[in-house]
RODO-2510 file (C-alpha; in nm, 4 decimals, decimal comma):
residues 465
     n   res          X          Y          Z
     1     x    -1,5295     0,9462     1,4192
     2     x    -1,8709     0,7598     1,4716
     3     x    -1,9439     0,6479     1,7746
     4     x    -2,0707     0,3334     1,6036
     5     x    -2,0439     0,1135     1,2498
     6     x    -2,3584    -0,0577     1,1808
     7     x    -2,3087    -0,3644     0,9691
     8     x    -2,5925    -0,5440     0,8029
     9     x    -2,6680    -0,8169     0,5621
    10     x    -2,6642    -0,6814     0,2235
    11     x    -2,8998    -0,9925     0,1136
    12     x    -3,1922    -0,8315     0,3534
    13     x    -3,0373    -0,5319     0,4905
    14     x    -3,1034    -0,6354     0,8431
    15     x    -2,8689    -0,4946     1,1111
    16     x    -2,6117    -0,7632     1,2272
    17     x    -2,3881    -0,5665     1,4772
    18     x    -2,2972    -0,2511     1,5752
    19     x    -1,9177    -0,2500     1,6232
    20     x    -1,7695     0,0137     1,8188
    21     x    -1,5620     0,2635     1,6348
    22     x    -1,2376     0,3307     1,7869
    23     x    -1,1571     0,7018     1,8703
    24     x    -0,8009     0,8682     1,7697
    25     x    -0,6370     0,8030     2,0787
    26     x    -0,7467     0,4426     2,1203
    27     x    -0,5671     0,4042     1,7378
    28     x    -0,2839     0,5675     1,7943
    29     x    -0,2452     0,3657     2,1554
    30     x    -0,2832     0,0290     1,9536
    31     x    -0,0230     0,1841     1,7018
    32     x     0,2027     0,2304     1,9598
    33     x     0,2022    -0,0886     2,1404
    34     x     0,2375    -0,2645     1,8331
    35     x     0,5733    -0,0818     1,7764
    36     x     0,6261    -0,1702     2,1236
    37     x     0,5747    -0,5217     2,0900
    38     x     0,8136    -0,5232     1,7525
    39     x     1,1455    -0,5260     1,9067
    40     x     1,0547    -0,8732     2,1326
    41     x     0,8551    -1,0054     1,8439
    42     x     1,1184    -0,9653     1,5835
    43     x     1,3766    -1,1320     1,8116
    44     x     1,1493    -1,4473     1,8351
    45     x     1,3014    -1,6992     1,6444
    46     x     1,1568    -1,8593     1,3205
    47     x     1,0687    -2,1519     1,3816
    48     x     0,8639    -2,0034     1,6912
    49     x     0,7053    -1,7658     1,4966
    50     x     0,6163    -2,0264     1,2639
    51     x     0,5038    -2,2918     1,5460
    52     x     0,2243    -1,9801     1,6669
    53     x     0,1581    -1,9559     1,2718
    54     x     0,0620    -2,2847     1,2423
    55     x    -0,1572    -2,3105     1,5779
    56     x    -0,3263    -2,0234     1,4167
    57     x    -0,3999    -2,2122     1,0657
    58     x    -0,5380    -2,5005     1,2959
    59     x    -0,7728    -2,2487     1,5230
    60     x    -0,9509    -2,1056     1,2081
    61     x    -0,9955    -2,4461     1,0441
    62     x    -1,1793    -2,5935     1,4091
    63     x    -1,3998    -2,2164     1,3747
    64     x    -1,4294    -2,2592     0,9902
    65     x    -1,8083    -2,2893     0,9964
    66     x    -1,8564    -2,0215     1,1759
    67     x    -1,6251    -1,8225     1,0285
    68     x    -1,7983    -1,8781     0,6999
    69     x    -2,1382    -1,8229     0,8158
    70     x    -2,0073    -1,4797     0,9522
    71     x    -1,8723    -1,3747     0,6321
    72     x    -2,1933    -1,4636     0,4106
    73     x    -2,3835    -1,2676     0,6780
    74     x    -2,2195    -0,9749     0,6479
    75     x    -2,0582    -0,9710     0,3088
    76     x    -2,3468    -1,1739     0,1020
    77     x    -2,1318    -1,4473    -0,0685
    78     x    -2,2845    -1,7483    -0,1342
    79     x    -2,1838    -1,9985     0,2059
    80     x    -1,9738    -2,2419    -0,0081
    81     x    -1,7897    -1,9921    -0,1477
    82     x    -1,7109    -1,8518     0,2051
    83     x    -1,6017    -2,1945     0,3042
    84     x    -1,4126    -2,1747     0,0388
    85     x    -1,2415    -1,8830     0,1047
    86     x    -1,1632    -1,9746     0,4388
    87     x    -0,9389    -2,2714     0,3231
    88     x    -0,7502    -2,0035     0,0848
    89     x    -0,6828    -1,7868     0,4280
    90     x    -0,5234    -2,0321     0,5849
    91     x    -0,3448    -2,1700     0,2985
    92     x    -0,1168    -1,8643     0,3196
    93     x    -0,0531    -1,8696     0,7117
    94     x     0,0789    -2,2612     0,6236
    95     x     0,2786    -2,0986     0,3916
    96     x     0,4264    -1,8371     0,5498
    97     x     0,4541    -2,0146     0,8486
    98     x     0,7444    -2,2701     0,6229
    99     x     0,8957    -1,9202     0,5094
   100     x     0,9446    -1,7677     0,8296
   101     x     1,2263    -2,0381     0,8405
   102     x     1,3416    -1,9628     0,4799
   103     x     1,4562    -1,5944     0,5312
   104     x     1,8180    -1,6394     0,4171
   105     x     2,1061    -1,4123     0,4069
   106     x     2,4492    -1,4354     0,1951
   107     x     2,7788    -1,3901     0,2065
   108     x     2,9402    -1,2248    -0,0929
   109     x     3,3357    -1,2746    -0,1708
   110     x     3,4783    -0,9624    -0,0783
   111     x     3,7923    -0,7651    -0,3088
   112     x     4,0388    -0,7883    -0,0500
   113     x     4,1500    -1,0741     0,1716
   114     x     4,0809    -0,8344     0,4957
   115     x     3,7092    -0,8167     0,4125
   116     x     3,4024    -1,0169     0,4712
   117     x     3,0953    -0,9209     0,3612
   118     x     2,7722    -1,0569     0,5047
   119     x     2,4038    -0,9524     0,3555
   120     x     2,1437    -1,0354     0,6082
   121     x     1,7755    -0,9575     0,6507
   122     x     1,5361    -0,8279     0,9381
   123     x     1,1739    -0,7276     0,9620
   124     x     1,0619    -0,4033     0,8102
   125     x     0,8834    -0,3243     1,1607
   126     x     0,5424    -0,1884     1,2679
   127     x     0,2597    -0,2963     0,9457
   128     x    -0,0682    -0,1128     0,9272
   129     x    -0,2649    -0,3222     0,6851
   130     x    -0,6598    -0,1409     0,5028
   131     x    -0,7908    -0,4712     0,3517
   132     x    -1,1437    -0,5047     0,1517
   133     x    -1,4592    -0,6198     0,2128
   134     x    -1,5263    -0,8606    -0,1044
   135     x    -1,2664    -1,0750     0,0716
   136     x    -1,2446    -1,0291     0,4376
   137     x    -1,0703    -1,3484     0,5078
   138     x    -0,8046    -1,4090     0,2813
   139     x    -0,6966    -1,0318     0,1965
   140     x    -0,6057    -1,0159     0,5903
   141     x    -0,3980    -1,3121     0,6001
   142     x    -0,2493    -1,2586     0,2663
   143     x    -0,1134    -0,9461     0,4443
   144     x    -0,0569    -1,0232     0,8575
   145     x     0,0852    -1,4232     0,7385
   146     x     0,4000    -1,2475     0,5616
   147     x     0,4348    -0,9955     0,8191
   148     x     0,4519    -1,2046     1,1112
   149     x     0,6567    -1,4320     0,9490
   150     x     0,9034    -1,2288     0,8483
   151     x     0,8982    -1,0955     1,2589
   152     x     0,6612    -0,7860     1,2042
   153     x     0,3811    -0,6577     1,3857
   154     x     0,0551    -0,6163     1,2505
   155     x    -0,2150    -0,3795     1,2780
   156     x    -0,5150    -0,3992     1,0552
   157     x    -0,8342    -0,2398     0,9649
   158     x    -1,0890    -0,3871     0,8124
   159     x    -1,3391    -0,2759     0,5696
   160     x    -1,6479    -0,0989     0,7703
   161     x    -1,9331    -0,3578     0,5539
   162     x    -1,7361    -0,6515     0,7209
   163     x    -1,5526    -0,5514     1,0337
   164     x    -1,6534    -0,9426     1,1929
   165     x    -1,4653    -1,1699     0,9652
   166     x    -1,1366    -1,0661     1,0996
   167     x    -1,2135    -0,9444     1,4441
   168     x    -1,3083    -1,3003     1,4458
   169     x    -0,9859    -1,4030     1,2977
   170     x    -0,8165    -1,1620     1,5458
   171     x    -0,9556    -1,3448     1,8616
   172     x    -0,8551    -1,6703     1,7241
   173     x    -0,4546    -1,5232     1,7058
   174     x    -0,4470    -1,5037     2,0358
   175     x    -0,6431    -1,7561     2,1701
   176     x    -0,3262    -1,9504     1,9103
   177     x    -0,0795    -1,7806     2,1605
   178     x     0,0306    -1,4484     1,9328
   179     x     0,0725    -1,1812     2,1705
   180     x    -0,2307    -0,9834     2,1737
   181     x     0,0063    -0,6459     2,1286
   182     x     0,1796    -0,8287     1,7939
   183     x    -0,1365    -0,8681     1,5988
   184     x    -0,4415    -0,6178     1,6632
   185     x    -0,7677    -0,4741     1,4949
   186     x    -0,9106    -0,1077     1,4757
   187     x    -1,2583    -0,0416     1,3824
   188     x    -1,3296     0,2926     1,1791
   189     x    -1,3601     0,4844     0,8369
   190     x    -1,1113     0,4154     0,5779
   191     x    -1,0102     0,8323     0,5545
   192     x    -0,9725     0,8602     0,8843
   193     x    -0,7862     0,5733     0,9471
   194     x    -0,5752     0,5697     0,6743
   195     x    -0,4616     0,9223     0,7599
   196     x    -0,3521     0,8430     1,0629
   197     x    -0,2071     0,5579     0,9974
   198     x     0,0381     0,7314     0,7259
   199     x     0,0998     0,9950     0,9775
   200     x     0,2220     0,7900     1,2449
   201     x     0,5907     0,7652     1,3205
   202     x     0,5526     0,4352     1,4404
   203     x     0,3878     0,2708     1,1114
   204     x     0,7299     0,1656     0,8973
   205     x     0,4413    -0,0100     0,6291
   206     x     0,1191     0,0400     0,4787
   207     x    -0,0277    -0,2180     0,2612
   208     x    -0,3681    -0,2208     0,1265
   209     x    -0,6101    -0,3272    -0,0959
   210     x    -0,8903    -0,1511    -0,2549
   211     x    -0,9305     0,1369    -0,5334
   212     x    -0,6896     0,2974    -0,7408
   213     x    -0,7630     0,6221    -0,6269
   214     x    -0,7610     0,5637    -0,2261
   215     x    -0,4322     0,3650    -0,3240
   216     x    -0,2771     0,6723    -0,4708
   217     x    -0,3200     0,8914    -0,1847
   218     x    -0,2178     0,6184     0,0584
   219     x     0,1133     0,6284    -0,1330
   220     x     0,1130     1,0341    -0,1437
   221     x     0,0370     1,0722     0,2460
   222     x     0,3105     0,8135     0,3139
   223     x     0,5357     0,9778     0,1302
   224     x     0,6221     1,2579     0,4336
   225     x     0,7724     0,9527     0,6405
   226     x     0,8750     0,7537     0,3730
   227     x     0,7062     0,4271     0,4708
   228     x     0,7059     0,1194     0,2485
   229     x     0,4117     0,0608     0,0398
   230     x     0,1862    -0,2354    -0,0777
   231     x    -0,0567    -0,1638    -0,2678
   232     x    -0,2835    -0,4134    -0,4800
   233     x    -0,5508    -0,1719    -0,6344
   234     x    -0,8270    -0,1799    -0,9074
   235     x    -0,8290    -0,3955    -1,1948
   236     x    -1,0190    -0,4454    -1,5493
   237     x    -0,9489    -0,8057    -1,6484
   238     x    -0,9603    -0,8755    -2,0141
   239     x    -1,0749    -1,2264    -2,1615
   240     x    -0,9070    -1,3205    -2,4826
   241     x    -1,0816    -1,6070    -2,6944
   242     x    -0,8940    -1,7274    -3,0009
   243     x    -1,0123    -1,8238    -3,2851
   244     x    -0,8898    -2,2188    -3,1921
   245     x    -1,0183    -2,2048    -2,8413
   246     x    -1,1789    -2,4987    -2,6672
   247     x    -1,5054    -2,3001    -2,6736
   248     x    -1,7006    -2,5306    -2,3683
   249     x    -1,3463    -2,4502    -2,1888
   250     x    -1,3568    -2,0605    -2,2366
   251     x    -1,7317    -2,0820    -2,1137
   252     x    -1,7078    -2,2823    -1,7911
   253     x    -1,3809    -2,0630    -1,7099
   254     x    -1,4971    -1,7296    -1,8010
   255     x    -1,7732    -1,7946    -1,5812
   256     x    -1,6363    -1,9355    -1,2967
   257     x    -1,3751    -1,5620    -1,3224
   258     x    -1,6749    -1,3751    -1,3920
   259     x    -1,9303    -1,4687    -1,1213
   260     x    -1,7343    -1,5755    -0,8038
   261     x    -1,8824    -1,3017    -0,5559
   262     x    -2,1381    -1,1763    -0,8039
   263     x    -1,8769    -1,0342    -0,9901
   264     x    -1,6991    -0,8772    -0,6827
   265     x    -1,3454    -0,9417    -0,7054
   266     x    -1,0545    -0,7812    -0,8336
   267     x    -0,9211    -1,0180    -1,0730
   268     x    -1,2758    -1,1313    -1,2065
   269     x    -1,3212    -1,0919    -1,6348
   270     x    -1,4791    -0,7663    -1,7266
   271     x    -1,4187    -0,7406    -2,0604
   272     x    -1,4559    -1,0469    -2,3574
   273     x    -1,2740    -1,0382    -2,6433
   274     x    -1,3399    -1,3329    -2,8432
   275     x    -1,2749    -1,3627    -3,2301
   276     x    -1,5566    -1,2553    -3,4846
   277     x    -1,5459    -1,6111    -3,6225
   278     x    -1,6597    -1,7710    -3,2764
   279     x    -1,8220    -1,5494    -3,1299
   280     x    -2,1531    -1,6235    -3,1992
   281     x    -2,1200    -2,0033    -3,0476
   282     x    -1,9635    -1,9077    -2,7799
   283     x    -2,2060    -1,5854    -2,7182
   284     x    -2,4666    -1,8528    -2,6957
   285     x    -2,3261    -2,1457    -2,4860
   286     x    -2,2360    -1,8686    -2,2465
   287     x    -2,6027    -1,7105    -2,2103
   288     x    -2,7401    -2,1021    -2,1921
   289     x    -2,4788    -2,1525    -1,8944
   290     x    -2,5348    -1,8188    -1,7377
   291     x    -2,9202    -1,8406    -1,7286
   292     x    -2,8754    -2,1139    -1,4944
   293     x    -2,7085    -1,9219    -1,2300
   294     x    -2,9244    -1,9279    -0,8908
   295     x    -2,9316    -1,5780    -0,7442
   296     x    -3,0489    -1,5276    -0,3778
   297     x    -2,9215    -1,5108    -0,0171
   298     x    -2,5931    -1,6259     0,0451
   299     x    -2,7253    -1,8878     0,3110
   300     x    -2,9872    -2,0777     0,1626
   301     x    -2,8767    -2,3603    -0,0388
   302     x    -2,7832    -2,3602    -0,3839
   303     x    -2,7349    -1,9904    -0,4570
   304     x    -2,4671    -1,8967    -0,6533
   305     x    -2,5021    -1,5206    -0,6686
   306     x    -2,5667    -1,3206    -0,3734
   307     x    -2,6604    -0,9359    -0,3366
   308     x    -2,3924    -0,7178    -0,4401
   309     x    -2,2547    -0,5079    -0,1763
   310     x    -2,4463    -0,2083    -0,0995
   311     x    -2,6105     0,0633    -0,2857
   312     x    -2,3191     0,2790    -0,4015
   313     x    -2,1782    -0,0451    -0,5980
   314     x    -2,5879    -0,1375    -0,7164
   315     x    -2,5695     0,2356    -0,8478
   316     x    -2,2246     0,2152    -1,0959
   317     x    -2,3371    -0,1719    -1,2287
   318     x    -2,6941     0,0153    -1,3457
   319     x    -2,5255     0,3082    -1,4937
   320     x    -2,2914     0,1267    -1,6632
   321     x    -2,5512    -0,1791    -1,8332
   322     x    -2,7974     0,1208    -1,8772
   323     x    -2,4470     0,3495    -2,0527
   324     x    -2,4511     0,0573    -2,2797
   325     x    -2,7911    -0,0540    -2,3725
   326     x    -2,7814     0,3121    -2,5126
   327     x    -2,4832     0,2876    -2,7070
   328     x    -2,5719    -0,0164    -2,8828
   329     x    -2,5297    -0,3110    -2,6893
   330     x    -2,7615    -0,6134    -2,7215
   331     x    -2,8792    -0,7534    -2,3654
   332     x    -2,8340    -1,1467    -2,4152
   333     x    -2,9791    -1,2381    -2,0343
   334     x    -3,0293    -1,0641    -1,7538
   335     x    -3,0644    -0,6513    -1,7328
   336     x    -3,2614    -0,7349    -1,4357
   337     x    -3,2919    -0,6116    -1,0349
   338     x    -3,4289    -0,7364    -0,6855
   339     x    -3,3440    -0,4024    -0,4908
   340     x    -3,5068    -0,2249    -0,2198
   341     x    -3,3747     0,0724    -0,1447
   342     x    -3,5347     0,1337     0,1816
   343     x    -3,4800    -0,1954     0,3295
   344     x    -3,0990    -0,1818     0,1839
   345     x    -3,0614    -0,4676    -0,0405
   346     x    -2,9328    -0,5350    -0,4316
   347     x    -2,9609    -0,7907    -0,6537
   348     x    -2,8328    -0,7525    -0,9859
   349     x    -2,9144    -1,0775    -1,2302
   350     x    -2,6236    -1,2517    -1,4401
   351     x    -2,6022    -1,0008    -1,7267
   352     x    -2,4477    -1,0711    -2,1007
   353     x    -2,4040    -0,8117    -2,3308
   354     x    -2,3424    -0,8312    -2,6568
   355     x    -2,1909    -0,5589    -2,9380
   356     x    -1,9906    -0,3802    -2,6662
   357     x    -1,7590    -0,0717    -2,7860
   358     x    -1,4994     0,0853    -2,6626
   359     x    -1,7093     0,3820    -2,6058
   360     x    -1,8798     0,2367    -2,3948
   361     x    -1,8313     0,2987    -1,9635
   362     x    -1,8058    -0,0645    -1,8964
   363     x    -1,5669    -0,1020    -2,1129
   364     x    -1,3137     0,1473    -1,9464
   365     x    -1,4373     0,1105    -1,5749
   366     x    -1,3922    -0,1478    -1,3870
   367     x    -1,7317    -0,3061    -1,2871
   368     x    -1,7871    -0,5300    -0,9552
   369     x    -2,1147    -0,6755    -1,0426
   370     x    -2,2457    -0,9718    -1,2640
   371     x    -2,2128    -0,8144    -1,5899
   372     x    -2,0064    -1,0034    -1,9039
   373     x    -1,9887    -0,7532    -2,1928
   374     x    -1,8551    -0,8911    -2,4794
   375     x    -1,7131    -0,7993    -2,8171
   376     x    -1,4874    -0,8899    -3,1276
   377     x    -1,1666    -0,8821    -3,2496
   378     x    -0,9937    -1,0010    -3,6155
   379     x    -0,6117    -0,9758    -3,5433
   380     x    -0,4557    -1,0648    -3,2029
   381     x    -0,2541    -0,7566    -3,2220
   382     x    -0,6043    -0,5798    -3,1956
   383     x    -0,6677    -0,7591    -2,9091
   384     x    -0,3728    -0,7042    -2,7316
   385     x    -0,4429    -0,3349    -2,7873
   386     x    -0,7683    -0,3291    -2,6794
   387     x    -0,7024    -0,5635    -2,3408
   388     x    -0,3988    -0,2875    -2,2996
   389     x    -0,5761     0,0084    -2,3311
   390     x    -0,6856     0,1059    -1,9794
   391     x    -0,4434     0,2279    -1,6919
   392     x    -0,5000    -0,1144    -1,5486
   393     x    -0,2865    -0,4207    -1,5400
   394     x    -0,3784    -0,6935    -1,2440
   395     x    -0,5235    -0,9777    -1,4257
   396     x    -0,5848    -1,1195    -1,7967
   397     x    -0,7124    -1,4302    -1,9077
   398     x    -0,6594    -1,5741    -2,2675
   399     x    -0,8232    -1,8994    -2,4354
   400     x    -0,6118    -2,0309    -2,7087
   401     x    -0,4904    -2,4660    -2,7658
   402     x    -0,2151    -2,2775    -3,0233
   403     x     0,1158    -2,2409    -2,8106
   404     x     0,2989    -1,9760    -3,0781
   405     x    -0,0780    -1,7661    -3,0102
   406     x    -0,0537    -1,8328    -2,6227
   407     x     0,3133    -1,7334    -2,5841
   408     x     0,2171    -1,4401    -2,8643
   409     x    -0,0726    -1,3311    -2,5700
   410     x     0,1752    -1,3453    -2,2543
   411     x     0,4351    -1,1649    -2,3653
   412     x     0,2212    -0,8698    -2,5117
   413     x    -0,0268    -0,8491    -2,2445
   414     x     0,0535    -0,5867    -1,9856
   415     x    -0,0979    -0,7743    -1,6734
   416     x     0,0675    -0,8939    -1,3478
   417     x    -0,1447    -1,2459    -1,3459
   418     x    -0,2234    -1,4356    -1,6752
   419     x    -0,4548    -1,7422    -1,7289
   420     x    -0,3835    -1,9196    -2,0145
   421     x    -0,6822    -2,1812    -2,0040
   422     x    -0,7286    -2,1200    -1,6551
   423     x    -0,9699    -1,8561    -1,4827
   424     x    -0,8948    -1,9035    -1,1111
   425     x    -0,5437    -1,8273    -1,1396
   426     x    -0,4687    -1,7629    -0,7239
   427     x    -0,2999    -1,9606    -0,5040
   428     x    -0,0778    -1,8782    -0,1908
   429     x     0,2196    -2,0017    -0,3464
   430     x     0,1850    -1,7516    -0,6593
   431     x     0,3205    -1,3598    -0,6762
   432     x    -0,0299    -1,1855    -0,7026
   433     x    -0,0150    -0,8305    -0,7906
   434     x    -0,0324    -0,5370    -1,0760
   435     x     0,1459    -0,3356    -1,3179
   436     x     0,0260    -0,0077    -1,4349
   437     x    -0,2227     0,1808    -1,2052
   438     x    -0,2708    -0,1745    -1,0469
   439     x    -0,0077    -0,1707    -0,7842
   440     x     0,3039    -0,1827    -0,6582
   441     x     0,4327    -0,5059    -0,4961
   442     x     0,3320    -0,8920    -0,4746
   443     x     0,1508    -1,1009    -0,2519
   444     x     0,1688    -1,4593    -0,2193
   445     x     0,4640    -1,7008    -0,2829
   446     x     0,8049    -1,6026    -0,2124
   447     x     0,7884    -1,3034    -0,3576
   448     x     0,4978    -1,2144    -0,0925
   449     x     0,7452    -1,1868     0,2107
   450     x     1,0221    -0,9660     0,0689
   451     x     0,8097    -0,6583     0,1059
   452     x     0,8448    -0,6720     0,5177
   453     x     1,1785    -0,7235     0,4843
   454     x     1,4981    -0,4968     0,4931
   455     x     1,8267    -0,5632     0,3708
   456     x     2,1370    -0,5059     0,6141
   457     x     2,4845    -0,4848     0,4629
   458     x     2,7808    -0,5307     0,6814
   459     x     3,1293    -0,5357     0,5637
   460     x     3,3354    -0,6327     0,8040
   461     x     3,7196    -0,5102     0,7750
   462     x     4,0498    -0,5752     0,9478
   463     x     4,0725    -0,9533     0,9044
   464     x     4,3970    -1,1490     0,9713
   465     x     4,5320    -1,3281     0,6695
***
């Protein structure tokens, strides 16, 4: 492994840090004293657990500004959106920290009077956790909240463009009072890491988030020790505008999907849909709103659209606009670039495209970058097929005031999360996950705990009647 990560600002490419890379044995020693630490932590009661939950919560909201200042440093988001996201991290450590208490078993009437039968629960055990960089906040609580609530310990490492966020987050566990031993961060490269992580004997769960393909052999190389899996992987969100859609609605939300993290996330639109007989007002209403879009560093005020990560992700957004200017499409704004190769930054400009195809690479591939292709359907059966057709199936969004058409859209529409009207569909209190090539699993609400759980039987015999 390197000796060193080097992470930088990707809105001037200036070196921030160099964080220390941990070696093998310093990975597999934190691996082991987190499966160490399990069999006090998981005897911890609840409502202790969720006491040192909550003093956490209240540690990251007294650090938020800094916290957010760290993250729009290192990962280029505009600032508000990184305060912003530091309110959603905590909002699932309060929630977790009520469901720690909420972890239930049954009894179930047995089939003879000599029998009871009791169904309780208990913590899966040692959780290795690979989170992303486009949210380095609230993908690591989303993941270490549940675990530690459900009496888990949790190792996590973070993406190598934005290590600080939640070493940050880290120090501010402990300094909360969770034993340093419970909750823990490794520094490295994700193949590396990952490998031995789902080699370990003492890892019992690996959840991550990231790409389809890294997912899939996460799940293969766990596989050997048969380790629980969470996996919330790539995405290719579909936009469906019906022919009765509030237009000014379907603009203002398809943006606000579309451009949060220039483009960056998961669950952001990628592909438009919007019926032939609309689409020219609402092609237009949407270039107006998008041409107003501030791009620039994530710290200076106003900016709504910082650089996009690095230059691997500034490559596949200009091979993909570029795939489709050639194919046809019509460039309604943008189709333009502040990069700098040497220096190591990329800024892509708020793109619409118009007369997209399926033929078309952005059409199929998921793009992380500020790019809105749109095209046109007659029939919402068409639509359906066309929002259906790729291996993907996180998030959709639809746009229609006609309930027969909206409950026509969610039932056909192969998606884990659905908007109906709505384009910032997450919230802690929500399952948040895929079908398809998406992922396996949910995250957030109540569903969002049951993956570090197991399920005990005990029938107990030999009762006096």
């Amino acid at each position: 492994m390197a000796a060193t990560i080097k992470v930088t600002n990707p809105a001037t490419g200036e070196l921030i840090q160099e964080v220390k890379a941990d070696t093998e044995e310093e990975i597999h020693l934190a691996l082991r004293r987190g499966h160490e630490s399990f069999r006090k932590w998981s005897k911890t009661n609840a409502h202790e657990r969720s006491r040192l939950l909550k003093l956490w919560s209240k540690k990251i909201q007294e650090h938020k500004d800094d916290l957010a200042k760290i993250m729009t440093m290192e990962s280029g988001k505009p600032l508000h959106e990184s305060l912003g996201e530091v309110d959603y991290a905590t909002s699932y450590i309060d929630w977790y920290a009520e469901e720690a208490k909420r972890l239930y078993g049954r009894t179930i009437p047995a089939n003879t009077e000599s029998k009871r039968i009791i169904v309780s629960r208990q913590p899966v055990g040692l959780v290795a956790a690979i989170t992303p960089w486009n949210f380095p906040a609230a993908m690591m609580t989303r993941k270490a909240a549940p675990a530690l609530a459900a009496g888990c310990t949790f190792v996590v490492k973070p993406a190598e463009d934005t290590p600080l966020t939640t070493m940050k987050l880290i120090e501010l566990a402990h300094e909360a009072g969770i034993p340093a031993d419970v909750i823990q961060c490794v520094n490295g490269y994700g193949s590396e890491v990952g490998k031995i992580f789902t080699e370990s004997k003492y890892v019992r769960k690996i959840t991550f988030t990231g790409s389809t393909p890294v997912g899939k052999l996460l799940i293969r190389d766990s596989a050997s020790t048969v380790k629980h899996v969470s996996m919330e992987l790539g995405g290719h969100a579909p936009v469906i505008v019906a022919h009765d859609a509030d237009i000014d609605l379907a603009v203002e939300q398809t943006i606000a999907s579309k451009f949060r993290n220039a483009g960056q996330t998961c669950i952001c639109a990628n592909r438009v849909l919007v019926h032939e007989s609309i689409v020219e007002e609402f092609a237009e209403k949407l270039t107006k709103e998008v041409k107003k879009l501030k791009v620039g560093n994530g710290l200076e005020k106003g900016t709504q659209i910082g650089p996009v990560i690095n230059e691997k992700g500034f490559n596949k957004i200009v091979s993909q606009v570029n795939d489709a200017i050639s194919k046809g499409a019509e460039v309604l704004c943008g189709n333009k670039y502040n990069a700098n190769r040497e220096k190591g930054y990329f800024f892509v400009y708020p793109t619409v495209l118009k007369n997209v195809n399926e033929n078309m690479k952005i059409m199929q591939e998921e793009t992380f970058g500020p790019i809105l292709p749109i095209t046109t359907f007659q029939e919402l059966e068409e639509a359906v097929n066309i929002a259906n057709s790729t291996p993907y199936g996180l998030a959709a969004y639809f746009f229609t005031n006609d309930y027969r058409t909206g409950i026509y859209l969610h039932e056909h529409l192969d998606f884990g999360i659905i908007g109906w009207n709505d384009g910032s569909p997450s919230a802690a209190h929500a399952p948040f996950g895929g079908m398809k090539e998406s992922g396996i699993g949910r995250e957030g609400g109540v569903e969002g705990i049951e993956p570090y759980l197991e399920t005990k039987y005990l029938s107990i015999g030999g009762i006096y009647k």
